[in-house]
N, C-alpha and C positions, 0 to 999 in steps of 0.2 A: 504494500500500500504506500504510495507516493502522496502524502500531505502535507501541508505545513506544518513547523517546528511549534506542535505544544500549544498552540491556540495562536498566532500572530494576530496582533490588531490591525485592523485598516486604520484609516486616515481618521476617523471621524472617533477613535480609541473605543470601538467594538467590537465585541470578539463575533467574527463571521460563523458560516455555517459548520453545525456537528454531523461529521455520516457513523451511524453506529451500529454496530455487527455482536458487543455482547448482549444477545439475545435476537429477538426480532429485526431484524434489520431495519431502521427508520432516518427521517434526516430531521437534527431539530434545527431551525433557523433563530440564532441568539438577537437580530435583529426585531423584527416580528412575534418573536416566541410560539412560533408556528411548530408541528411536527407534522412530517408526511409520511405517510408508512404504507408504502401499495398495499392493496388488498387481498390481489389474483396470488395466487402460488408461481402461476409464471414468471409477474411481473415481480414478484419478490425475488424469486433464481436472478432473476435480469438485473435487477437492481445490484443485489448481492454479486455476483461474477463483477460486473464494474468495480464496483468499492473495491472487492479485493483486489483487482487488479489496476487500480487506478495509478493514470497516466501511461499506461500502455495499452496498446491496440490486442485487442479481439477480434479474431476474422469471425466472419459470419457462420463459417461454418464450427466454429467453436462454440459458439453461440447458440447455435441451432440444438449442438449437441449438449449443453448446458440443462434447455431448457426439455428437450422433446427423449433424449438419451436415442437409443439405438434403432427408434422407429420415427421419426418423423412424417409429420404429415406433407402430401403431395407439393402443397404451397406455403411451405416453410419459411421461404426466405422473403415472401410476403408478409407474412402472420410475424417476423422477427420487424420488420421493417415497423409496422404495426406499434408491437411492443414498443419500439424505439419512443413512437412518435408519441404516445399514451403515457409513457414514464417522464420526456421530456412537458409534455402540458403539466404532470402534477411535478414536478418539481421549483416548475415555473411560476402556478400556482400557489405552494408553498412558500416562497420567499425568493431573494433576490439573487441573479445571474452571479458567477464565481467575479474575482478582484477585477478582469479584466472588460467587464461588461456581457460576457460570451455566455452560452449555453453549459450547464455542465455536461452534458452529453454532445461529443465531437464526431461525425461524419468523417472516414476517412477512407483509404479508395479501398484498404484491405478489410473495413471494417468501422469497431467503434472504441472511443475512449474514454471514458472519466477522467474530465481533469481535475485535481487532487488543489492543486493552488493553495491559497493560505486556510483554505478547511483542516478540519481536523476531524479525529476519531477519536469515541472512547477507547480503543485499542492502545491509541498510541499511550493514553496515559497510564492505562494498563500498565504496560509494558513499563512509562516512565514510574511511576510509583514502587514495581516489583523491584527493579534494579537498585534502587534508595535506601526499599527496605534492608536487601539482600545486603548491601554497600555496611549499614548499620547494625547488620546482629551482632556482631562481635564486641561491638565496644557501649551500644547502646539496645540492648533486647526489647525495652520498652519504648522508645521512640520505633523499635524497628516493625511489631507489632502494629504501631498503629499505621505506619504507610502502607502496611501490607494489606489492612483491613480496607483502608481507603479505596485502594487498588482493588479488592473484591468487592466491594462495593457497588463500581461500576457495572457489575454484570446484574444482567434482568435477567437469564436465563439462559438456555443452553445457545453455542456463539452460534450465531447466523439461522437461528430457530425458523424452520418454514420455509429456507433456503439451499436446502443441501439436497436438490435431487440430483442434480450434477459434481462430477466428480472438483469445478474449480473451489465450490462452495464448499462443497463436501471435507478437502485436504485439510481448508485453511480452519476449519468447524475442528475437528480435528488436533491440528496443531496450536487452536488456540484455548480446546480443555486440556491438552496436557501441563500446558502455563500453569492454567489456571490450579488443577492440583498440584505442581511443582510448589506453586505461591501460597496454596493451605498446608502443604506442608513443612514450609518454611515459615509459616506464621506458626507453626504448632512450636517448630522449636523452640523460634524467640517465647509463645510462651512456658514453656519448660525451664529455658533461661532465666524467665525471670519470676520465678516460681509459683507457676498459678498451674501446680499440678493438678489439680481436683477439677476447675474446668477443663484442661486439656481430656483429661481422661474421660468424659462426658461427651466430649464432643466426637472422640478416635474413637469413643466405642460406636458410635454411630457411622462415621467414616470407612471403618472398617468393614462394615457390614456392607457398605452402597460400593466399597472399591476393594475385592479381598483379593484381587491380584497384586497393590501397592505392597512391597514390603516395608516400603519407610515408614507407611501410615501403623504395620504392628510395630515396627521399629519406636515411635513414638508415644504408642500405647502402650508396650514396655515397662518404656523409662519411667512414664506418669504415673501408673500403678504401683511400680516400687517407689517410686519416691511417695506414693501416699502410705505408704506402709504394706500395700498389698502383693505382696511376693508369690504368693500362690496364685495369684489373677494372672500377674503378668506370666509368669510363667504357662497358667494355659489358654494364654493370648496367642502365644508362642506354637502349643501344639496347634489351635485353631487354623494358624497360619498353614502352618507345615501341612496339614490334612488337605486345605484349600489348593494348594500347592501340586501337592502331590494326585489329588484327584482331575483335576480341570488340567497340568500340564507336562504331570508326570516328573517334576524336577523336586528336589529338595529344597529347601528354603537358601538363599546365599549366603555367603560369608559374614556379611557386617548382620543379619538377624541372629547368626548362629553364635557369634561374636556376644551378641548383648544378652542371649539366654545364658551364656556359659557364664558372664558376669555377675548377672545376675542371682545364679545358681552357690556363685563363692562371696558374694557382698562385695564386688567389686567396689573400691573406693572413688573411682573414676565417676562412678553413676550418682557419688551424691551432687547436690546443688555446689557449685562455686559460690563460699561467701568472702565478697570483698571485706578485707579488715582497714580500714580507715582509724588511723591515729588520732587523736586531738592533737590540736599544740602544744607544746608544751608536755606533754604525757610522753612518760619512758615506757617505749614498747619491751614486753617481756620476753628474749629469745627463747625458743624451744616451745613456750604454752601456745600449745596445739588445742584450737576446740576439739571436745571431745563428749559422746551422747550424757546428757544430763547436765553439762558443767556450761552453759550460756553466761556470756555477760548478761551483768544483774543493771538495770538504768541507774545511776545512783550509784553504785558501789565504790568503793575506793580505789583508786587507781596506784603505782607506782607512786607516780610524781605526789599522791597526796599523804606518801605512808612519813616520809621523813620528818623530823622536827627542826625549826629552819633554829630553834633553839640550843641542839643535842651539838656539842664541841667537835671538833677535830679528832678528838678519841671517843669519839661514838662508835655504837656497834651501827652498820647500817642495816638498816629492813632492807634495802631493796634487793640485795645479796641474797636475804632470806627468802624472800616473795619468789624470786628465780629460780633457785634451785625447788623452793613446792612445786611452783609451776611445771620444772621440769618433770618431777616424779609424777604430778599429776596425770603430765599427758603420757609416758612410761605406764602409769598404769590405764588410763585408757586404750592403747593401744593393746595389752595385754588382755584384755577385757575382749574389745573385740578378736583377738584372735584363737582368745579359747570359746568363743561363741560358735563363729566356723569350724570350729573345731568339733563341735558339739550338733551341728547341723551333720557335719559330713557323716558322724558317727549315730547319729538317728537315721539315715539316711540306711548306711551300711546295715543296721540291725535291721531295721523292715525290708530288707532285701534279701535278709540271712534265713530271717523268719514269720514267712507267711505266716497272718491271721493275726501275729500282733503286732501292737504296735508299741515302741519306745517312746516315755516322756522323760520329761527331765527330773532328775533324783534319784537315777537308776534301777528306776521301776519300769516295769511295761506292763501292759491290759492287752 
């Protein structure tokens, strides 16, 4: 699609005409605030094929086969001509001629053209929006989130809906839902990023269900469920996946799904949340104290910089010596903690593997 850059203003600082393909294909005139949306299924194919191809020529017989596919009628290239002439009255109709005065629909001796000129497309901002977000996950998840929603936003429904009998409409229909699930699942991550697992998880479980060939989509519903605590969900997210998989294309699940179950399965530490730690001024950061489960900074609590007495001499003992090395042992035994935990998983795990019908809890009992 050949448009102008993002909306250009004309002379008079109005943003000119919109052609838009997420969903129905229609044209809204920002002048007027008029919208034209042909009616016919034909004349929507017709319509649709230009947009997408605007600024380039369509021979007639492209055209033909667009609209009639591999049987057309006797007087085809009459009945196209037709169309032509029926699409350029409502767009005329609709609102005013492109920047140069001209028809948007051009007469040419191979065919016909849309010309694109300083109009613009929902697509294009599509497109600009996704890039932004994508640009943004990394260093900001929450602004990136919302560009991306912005960006789906724009869709009214499936791209070029009522336009895809032909194979031109058809491709670009096509190549503009896979965007569009690219960019929900790139919004899912920023929100995982920035830890709004509980809806992510609400929304992949639904996702999952409408798209169960994505693997990124169980890939992301995964993560959300163990980060909500639920390890045995995600886990048979997992097989859900694998069965879908294996039935519909006969292949196993990939590397990076097989990668996140395995993680999953040991508490990978990879899969918790990244929490930024931010200093105050003035506050002496404590080396070695590692968060660790239960042990949260408290709002209010005393810090380093508040333990010392600006009274205590030269031969003072110092706290902050002391506060460090707790700290250290603290997070020493946190981590100990968690690794006789896994420890403790893998060997429940082993025992109901050893012996059917019971089961292992923790205290070295089993039922």
């Amino acid at each position: 699609m050949e448009f102008g850059a993002h909306g250009v203003r004309d002379a008079h600082g109005d943003i000119g005409v919109d052609f838009r393909v997420l969903g129905p294909v229609e044209v809204f005139d920002r002048h007027t605030q008029a919208y034209v949306a042909p009616a016919g299924a034909k004349q929507r194919a017709l319509l649709g094929a230009l947009v997408v191809r605007a600024g380039h020529v369509l021979s007639a017989d492209r055209l033909i086969h667009e609209l009639w596919g591999d049987r057309p009628p006797v007087s085809a290239a009459n009945a196209l001509q037709a169309h032509v002439a029926r699409l350029r009255r409502l767009l005329h109709q609709g609102g005013t001629p492109d920047a140069d005065g001209h028809e948007w629909i051009a007469t040419r001796s191979m065919g016909y053209l849309l010309r694109g000129g300083r109009a613009t497309t929902d697509a294009q901002r599509f497109h600009r929006l996704s890039a932004e977000g994508r640009a943004a996950l990394g260093s900001d998840p929450g602004h990136a989130a919302e560009l991306l929603r912005g960006a789906l936003a724009l869709w009214r429904g499936p791209a070029l809906e009522g336009s895809t009998r032909g194979p031109i409409c058809a491709v670009e229909a096509d190549r503009l839902e896979e965007l569009r699930l690219t960019t929900l699942e790139t919004l899912y991550d920023a929100d995982l990023r920035s830890g709004r697992h509980a809806e992510a998880a609400r929304e992949l479980e639904r996702l999952t269900a409408g798209h169960p060939m994505r693997e990124r989509l169980y890939d992301l519903h995964m993560l959300a469920l163990y980060r909500c605590g639920r390890q045995s969900e995600a886990l048979g997210v997992y097989e859900r996946a694998r069965r879908q998989l294996v039935d519909a294309l006969g292949v196993e699940p990939g590397p990076a799904l097989r990668e996140r179950m395995e993680a999953i399965l040991r508490h990978a530490p990879s899969l918790a949340l990244p929490r930024p730690a931010p200093t105050a001024p003035g506050v002496l950061p404590v080396p070695g104290l590692l968060p660790v489960r239960g042990l949260l900074p408290v709002p209010g609590a005393a810090t380093v910089a508040d333990v010392r007495d600006p009274s205590d001499g030269p031969g003072a003992p110092a706290p902050a010596a002391t506060l460090v090395e707790l700290g250290r042992e603290i997070a020493r035994l946190g981590e100990r903690i968690e690794s006789l935990s896994r420890e403790q998983d893998a060997l429940i795990r082993r025992f109901n593997l050893l012996a059917p019908g019971a089961v292992a809890v923790p205290g070295g009992q089993y039922v």
